[in-house]
C-alpha positions as CSV (number, residue, x, y, z in Angstrom):
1,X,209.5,59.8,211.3
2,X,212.3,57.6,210.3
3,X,214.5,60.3,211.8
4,X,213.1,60.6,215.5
5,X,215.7,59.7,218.1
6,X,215.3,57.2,220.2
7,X,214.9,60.1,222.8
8,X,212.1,61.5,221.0
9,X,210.8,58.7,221.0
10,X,211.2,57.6,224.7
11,X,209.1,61.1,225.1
12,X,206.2,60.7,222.7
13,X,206.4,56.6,224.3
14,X,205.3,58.2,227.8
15,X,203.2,60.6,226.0
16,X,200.8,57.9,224.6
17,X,201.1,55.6,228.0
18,X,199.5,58.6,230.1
19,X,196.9,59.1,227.7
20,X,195.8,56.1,228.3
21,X,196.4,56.3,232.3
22,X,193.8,58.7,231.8
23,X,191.2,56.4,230.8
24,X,191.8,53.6,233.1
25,X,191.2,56.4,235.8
26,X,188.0,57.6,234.1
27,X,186.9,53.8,233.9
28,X,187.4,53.7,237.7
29,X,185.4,56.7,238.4
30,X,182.0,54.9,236.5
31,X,182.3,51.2,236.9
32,X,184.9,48.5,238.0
33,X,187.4,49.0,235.7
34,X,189.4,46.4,233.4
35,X,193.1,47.0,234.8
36,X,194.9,48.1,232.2
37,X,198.6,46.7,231.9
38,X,200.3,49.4,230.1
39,X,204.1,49.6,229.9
40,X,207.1,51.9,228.0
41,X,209.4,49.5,226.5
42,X,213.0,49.3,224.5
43,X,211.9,48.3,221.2
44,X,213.6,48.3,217.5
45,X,211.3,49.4,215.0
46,X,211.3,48.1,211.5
47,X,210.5,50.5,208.8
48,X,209.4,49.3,205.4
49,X,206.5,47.3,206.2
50,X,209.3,44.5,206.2
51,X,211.2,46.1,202.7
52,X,214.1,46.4,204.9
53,X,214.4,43.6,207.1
54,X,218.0,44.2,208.5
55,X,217.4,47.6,209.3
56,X,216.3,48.2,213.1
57,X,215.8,51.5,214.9
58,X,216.3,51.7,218.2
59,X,213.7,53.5,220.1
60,X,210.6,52.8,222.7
61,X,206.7,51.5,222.1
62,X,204.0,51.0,224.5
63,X,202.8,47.6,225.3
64,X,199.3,47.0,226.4
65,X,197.4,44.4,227.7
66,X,194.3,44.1,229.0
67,X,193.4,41.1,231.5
68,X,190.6,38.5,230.5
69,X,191.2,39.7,226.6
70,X,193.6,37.9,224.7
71,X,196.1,40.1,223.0
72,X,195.2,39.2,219.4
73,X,191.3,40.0,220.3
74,X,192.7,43.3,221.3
75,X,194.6,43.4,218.1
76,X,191.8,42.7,216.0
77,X,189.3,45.4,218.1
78,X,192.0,47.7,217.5
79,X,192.4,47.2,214.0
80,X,188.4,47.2,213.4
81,X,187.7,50.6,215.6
82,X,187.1,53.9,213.5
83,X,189.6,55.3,212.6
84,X,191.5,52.0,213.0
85,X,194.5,51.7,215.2
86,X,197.7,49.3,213.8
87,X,199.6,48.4,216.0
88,X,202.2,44.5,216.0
89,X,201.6,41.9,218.9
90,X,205.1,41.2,220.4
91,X,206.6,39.1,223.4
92,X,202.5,38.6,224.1
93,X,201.8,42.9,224.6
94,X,199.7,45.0,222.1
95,X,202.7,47.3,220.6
96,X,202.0,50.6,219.5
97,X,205.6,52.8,218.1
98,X,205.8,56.3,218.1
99,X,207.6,56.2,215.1
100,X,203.9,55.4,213.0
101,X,201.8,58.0,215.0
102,X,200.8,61.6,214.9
103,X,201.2,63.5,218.4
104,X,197.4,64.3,217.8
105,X,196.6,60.6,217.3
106,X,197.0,60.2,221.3
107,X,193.4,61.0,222.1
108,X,191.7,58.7,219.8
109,X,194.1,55.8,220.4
110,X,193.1,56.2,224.1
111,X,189.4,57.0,223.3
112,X,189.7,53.5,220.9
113,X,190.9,51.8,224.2
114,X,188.2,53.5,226.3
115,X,185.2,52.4,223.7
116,X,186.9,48.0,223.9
117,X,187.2,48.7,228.1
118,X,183.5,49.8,227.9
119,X,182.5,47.0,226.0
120,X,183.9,44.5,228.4
């Protein structure tokens, strides 16, 4: 994943934030929904877990917030869901980067999102 362009992952960026359009349209459909604040955003990634701290990719993330929910609370239901969803906090959005997900992990990161809107 270290190799995806930062075209590839512009595309897979869009990908993710539709998926998750999907639910906030769902949400809509059963009960007032929480509106989701979901954004594709320039982003450097940093591979390495931080072993390489100069190194910076250039590519896109999706940023989420969701109003009334701070992000770290979203950051920690994130992180606590099954399976559990990593994602950094950054410039005060939930970032997820294509570069650390499966195409098929687009579902359950929106399912996840569905599951913390529904507990609202």
């Amino acid at each position: 994943m270290l190799t995806m362009s930062s075209e590839e992952t512009r595309k897979r960026a869009d990908s993710l934030a539709r998926e998750i359009e999907k639910i906030q349209k769902i949400q809509e459909g059963t009960k007032p929904a929480a509106p989701l604040d979901i954004s594709v955003l320039q982003s450097c990634s940093r591979p390495g877990g931080g072993s390489f701290p100069d190194l910076l990719l250039p590519g896109f993330c999706v940023g989420l917030r969701i109003p009334g929910m701070s992000v770290s609370e979203l950051e920690q239901k994130m992180r606590k869901a099954t399976p559990a969803v990593i994602g950094r906090i950054e410039d005060g959005r939930y970032i997820m980067d294509p570069r650390t997900l499966e195409t098929s992990q687009e579902k359950i990161i929106a399912k996840t999102i569905e599951e913390i809107l529904r507990s609202l």
